[in-house]
C-alpha positions in Angstrom: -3.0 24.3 3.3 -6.7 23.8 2.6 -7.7 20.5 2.2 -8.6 21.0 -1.7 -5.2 23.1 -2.7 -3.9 19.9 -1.1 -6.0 17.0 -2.3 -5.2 18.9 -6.0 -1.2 18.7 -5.5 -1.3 15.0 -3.7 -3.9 14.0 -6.3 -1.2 15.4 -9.3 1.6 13.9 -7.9 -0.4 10.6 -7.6 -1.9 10.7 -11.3 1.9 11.4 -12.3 3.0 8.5 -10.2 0.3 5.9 -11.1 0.8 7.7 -15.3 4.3 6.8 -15.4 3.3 2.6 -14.9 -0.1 2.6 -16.5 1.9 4.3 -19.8 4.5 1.6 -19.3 2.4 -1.1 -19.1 1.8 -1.7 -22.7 5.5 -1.8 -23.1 6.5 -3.8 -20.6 3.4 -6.8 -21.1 5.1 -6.9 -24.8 8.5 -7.7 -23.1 7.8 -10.1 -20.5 5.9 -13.1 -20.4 2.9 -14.2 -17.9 5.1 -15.9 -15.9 8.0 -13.5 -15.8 5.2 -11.2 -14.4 3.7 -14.0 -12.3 7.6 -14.4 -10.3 7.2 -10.4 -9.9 3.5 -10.7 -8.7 5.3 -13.2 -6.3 8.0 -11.0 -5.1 5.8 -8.5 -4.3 3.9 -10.6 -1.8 6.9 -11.6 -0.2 7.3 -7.7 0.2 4.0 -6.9 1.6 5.1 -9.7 3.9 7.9 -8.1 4.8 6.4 -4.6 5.1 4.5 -6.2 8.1 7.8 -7.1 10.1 10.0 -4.5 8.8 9.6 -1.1 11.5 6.6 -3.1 12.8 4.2 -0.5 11.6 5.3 2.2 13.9 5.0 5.2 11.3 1.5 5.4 12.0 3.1 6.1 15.6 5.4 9.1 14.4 2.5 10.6 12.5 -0.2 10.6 15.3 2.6 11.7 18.2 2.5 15.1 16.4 -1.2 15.7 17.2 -0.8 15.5 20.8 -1.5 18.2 22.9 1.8 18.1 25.2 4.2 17.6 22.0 7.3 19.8 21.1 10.4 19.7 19.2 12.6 17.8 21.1 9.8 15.4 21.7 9.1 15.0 18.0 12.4 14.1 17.2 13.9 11.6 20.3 10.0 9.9 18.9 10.7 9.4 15.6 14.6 8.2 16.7 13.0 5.9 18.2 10.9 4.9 15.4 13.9 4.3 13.4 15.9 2.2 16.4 12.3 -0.3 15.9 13.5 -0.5 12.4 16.8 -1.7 12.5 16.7 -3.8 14.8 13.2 -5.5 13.3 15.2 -5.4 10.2 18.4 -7.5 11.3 16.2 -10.1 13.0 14.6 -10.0 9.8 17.5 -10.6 7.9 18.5 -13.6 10.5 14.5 -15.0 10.0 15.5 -14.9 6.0 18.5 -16.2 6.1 17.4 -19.1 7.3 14.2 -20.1 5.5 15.4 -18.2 2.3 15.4 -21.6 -0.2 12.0 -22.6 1.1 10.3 -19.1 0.4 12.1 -19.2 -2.6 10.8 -22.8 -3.8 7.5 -21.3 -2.3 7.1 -18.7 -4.3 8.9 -19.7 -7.2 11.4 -17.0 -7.6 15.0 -17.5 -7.2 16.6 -17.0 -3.6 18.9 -14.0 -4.4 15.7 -11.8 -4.8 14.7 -12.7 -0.6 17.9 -10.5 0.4 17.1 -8.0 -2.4 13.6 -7.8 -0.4 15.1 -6.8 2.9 16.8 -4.0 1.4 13.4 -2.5 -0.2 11.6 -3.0 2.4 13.5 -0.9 5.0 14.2 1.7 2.2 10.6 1.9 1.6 10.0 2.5 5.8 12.6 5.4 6.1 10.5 7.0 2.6 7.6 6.8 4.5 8.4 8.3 7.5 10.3 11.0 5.6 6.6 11.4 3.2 4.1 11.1 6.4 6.5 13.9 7.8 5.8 15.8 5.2 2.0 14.8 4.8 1.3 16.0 8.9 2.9 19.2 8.6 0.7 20.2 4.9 4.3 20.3 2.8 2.0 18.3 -0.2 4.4 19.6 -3.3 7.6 18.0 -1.4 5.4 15.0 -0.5 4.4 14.8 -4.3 8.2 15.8 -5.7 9.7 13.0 -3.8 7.1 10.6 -4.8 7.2 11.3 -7.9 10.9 11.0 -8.6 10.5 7.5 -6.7 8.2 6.2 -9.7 10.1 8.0 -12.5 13.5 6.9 -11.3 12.3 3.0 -10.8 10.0 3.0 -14.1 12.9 4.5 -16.2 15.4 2.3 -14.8 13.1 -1.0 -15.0 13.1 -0.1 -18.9 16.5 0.5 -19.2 17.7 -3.5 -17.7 14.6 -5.2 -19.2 14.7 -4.2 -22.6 18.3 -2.7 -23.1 19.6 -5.1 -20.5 17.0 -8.1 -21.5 17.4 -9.3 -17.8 14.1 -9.9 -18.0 11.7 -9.8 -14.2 15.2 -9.8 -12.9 15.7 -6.6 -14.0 12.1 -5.2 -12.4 13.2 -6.5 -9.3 17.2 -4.9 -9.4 15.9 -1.7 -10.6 12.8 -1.7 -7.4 16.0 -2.4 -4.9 18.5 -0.1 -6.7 15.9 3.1 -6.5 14.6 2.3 -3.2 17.9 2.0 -1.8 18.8 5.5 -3.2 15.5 7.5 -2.2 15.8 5.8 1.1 19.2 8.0 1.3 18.1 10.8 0.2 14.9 10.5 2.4 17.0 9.4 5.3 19.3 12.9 5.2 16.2 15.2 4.1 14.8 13.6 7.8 17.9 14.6 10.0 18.6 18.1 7.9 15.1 19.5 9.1 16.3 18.2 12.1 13.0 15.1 12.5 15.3 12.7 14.0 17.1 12.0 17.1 18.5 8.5 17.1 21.1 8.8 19.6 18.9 9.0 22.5 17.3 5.9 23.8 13.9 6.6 25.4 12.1 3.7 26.2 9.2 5.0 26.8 8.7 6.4 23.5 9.3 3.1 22.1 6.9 1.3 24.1 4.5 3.8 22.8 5.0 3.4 19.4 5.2 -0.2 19.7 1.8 -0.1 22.2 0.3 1.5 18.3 2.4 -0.4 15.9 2.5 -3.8 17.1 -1.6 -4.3 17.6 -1.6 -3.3 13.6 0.1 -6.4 12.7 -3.0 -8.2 12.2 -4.4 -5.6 10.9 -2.0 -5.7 7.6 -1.6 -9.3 7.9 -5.5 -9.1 7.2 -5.0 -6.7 4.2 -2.1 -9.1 3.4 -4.2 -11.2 2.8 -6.7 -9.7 0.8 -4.2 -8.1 -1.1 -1.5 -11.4 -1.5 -3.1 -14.6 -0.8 -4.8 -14.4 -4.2 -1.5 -14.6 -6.2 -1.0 -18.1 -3.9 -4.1 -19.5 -4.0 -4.1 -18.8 -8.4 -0.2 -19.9 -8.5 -1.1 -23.7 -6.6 -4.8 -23.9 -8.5 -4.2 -22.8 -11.8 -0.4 -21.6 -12.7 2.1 -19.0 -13.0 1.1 -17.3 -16.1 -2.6 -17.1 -14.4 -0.8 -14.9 -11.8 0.8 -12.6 -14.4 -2.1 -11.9 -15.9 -4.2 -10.9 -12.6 -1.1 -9.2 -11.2 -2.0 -6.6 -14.6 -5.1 -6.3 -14.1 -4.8 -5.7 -10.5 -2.6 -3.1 -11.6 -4.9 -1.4 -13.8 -7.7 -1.1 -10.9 -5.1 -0.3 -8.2 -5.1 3.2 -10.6 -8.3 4.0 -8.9 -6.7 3.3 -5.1 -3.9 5.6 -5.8 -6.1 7.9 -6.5 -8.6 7.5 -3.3 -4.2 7.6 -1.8 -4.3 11.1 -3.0 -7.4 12.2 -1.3 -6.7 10.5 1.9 -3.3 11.9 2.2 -5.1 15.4 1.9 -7.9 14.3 4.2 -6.2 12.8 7.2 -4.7 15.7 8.8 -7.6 18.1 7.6 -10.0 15.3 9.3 -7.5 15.6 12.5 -7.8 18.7 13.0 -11.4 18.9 12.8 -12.1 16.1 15.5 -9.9 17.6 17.3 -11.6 20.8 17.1 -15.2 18.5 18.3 -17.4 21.0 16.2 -21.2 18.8 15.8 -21.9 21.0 12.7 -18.7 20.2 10.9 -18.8 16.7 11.6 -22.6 16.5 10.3 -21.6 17.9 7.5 -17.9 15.0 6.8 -20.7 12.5 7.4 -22.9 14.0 4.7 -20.0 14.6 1.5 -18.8 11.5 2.9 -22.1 9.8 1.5 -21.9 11.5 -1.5 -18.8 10.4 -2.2 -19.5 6.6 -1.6 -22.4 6.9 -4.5 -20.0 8.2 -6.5 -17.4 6.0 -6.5 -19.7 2.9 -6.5 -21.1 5.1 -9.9 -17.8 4.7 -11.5 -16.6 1.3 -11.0 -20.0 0.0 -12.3 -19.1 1.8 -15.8 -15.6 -0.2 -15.8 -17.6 -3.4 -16.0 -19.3 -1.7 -19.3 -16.0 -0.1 -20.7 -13.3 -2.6 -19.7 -13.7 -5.3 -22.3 -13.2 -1.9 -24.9 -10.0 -0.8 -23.6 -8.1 -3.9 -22.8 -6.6 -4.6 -26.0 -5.5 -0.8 -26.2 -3.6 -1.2 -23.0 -2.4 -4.3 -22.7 -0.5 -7.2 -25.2 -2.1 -9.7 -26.9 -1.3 -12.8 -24.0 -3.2 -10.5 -21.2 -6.7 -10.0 -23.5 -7.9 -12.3 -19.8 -7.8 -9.1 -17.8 -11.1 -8.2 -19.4 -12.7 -10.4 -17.7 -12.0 -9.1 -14.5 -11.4 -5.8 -14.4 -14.8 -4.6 -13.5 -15.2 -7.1 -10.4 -11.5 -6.1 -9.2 -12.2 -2.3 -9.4 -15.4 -2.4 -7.9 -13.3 -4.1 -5.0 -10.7 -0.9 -4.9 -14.0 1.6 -4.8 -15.2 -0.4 -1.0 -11.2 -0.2 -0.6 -12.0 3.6 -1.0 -14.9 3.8 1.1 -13.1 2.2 4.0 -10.2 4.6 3.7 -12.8 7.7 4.7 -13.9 5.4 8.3 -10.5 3.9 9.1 -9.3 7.1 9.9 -11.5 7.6 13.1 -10.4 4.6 14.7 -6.2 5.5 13.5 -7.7 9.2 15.2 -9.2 7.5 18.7 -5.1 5.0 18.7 -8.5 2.5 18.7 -5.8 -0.1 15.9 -7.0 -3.0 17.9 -10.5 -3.0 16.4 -8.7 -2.6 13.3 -6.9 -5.5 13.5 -9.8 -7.7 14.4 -12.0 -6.0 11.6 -9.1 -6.9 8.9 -8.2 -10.5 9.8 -12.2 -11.2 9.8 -12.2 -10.2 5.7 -8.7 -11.9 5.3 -9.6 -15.1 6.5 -12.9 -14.5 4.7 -11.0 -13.9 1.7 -8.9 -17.1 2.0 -12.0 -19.0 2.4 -13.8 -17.3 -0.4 -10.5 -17.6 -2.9 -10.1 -21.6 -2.3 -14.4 -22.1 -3.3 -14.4 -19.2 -6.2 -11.1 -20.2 -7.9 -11.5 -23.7 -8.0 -15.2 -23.2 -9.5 -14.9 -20.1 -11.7 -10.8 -19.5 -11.8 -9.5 -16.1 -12.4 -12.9 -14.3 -12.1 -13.5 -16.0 -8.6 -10.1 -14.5 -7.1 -11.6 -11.3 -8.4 -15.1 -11.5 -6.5 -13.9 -13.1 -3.4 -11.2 -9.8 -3.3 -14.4 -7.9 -3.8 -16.4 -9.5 -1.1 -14.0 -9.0 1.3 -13.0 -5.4 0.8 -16.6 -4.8 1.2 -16.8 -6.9 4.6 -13.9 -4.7 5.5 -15.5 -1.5 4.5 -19.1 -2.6 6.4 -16.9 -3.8 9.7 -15.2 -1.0 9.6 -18.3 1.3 9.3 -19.9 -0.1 12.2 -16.6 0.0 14.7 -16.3 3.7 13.5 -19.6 5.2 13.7 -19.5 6.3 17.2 -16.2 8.6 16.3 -18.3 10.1 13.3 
């Protein structure tokens, strides 16, 4: 599949998937409070958390294995067994980890401690979808790719609805309805994997987990870095300012996050049409990446300077009355998610060269950046500061990032 008949299918299955929220929004900001959004702002850190320990980032792994130039079928499959043998047993020593500490996340993040265990069961759901997706994504299959992802959104929005406002449970009911789909997509994902016979998990090859731990296992600070750029925010507002302050940039964090789903959509498209071009090693073509890649950073940096211009126009539209705040830092947030953009077009020449480890140096650099930025902004400008120090250090990440990739370009 060419990468623009694919880029057009994963970029319609991600405008349907990031439609299906954004159209919900102004529904669901009438039915919960600040705070109610605040504890699901929360819980979603603790599952970014999670998403580092959970499989221990070994899709990546299962993706790049089908480049190589020695692989086959049988190989393919005993790899991504082994890929799923990381994951459960991550997961139960996850579980164990929870178990224990559960009451003091829960007083942590201020949600209640039922929701920890509720987080274990997304999170490996979410790992098994991903595998199933990035299988799909390697081999060009972009309408399954955007059928399954689709059906993940529509499923979870439609049922969030249904136990907030029929059920009035409230973020509860965000929260049950996230586990409830997850867990059912993961099954579905799980047997779609082993009926196009993908997985081998009764062979034990340790080998092939050591190599997909030798690529997984150096990313961890990589996303603990974008952890933290991501998370650490929601912290730093809930023990500076309060709960409802978190609900209110957890919106419009959502809101810009419309323009990383879409840069999602691209990349999705890109990555194995970049792939295949390195791998290839033609000079002309890869003059020609570096010069549309260019282009394409002027572009987006275009656009997220007219959100700071059109933001404070839409934001009663969109949002209810006890959110009007988000106007304020909208602009700064989604001029964050364009560097987050620009860094998604060089990341994937060090994912191409297995070179994570400079990854995971150039990401905790911007995190603890980020942390350092966060603590002086909020407690001088509050909400708008989280939002420029996010900004800062996506940029730091992108410029990092740009420098440790050049010599790949």
């Amino acid at each position: 599949m060419s990468l623009l008949k694919g880029a057009s299918v994963y970029f319609g299955a991600n405008i349907l998937s990031s439609l299906i929220p954004f159209l919900l929004l102004p529904i669901l900001t009438r039915y919960l409070s600040p705070s109610e959004y605040g504890q699901i702002a929360m819980f979603q850190t603790l599952l970014s958390a999670l998403g580092v320990l959970v499989g221990l980032n070994v899709i990546g792994a299962a993706s790049r294995k089908y480049y190589d130039d020695d692989i086959n079928e049988t190989i393919l499959k005993q790899f991504n067994g082994s890929c799923i043998q990381i994951l459960v047993v991550s997961n139960i020593l996850s579980y164990i980890l929870l178990t224990i500490f559960k009451n003091t996340i829960s007083e942590y993040l201020g949600i209640p401690s039922d929701w920890v265990f509720s987080a274990i069961l997304i999170s490996a759901s979410t790992f098994i979808v991903s595998m199933r997706l990035s299988q799909w994504q390697i081999r060009g299959n972009a309408k399954l790719f955007g059928f399954l992802q689709v059906t993940n959104t529509l499923v979870n929005s439609l049922l969030s609805l249904l136990l907030i406002i029929v059920f009035v449970q409230g973020a509860k009911g965000r929260v049950d309805a996230q586990a409830i789909t997850s867990f059912i997509i993961g099954m579905i994902a799980f047997s779609s994997l082993y009926k196009d016979k993908l997985l081998d998990i009764k062979s034990f090859k340790i080998k092939f987990i050591k190599e997909a731990l030798s690529f997984g296992v150096p990313l961890i600070p990589h996303h603990v870095g974008g952890l933290i750029i991501l998370s650490a925010s929601r912290i730093v507002i809930n023990e500076k300012l309060s709960l409802t302050d978190v609900g209110v940039y957890m919106v419009a964090f959502q809101l810009s996050s419309t323009m990383s789903i879409l840069f999602d959509a691209l990349n999705k498209a890109y990555v194995p049409w970049l792939f295949e071009r390195l791998k290839n090693n033609n000079e002309i073509e890869k003059k020609n990446i570096y010069k549309y890649t260019h282009i394409y950073y002027v572009i987006l940096l275009l656009f997220s300077a007219a959100v700071f211009m059109i933001g404070p126009y839409i934001i009663p539209i969109l949002v209810g009355e006890k959110y009007f705040g988000v106007s304020n830092i909208l602009g700064w947030l989604c001029l964050g998610q364009a560097f987050g953009g620009m860094y998604l077009m060089v990341t994937n020449y060090l994912f191409y060269a297995k070179d994570t480890k400079k990854l995971a140096l150039i990401t905790m650099i911007a995190g603890f950046i980020n942390i350092a930025l966060l603590t002086l902004c909020v407690s001088h400008f509050g909400l708008i500061g989280a939002a420029i120090a996010f900004t800062f250090s996506k940029l730091i990440q992108f410029m990092l990032t740009y420098i440790m990739a050049f010599k790949y370009t």
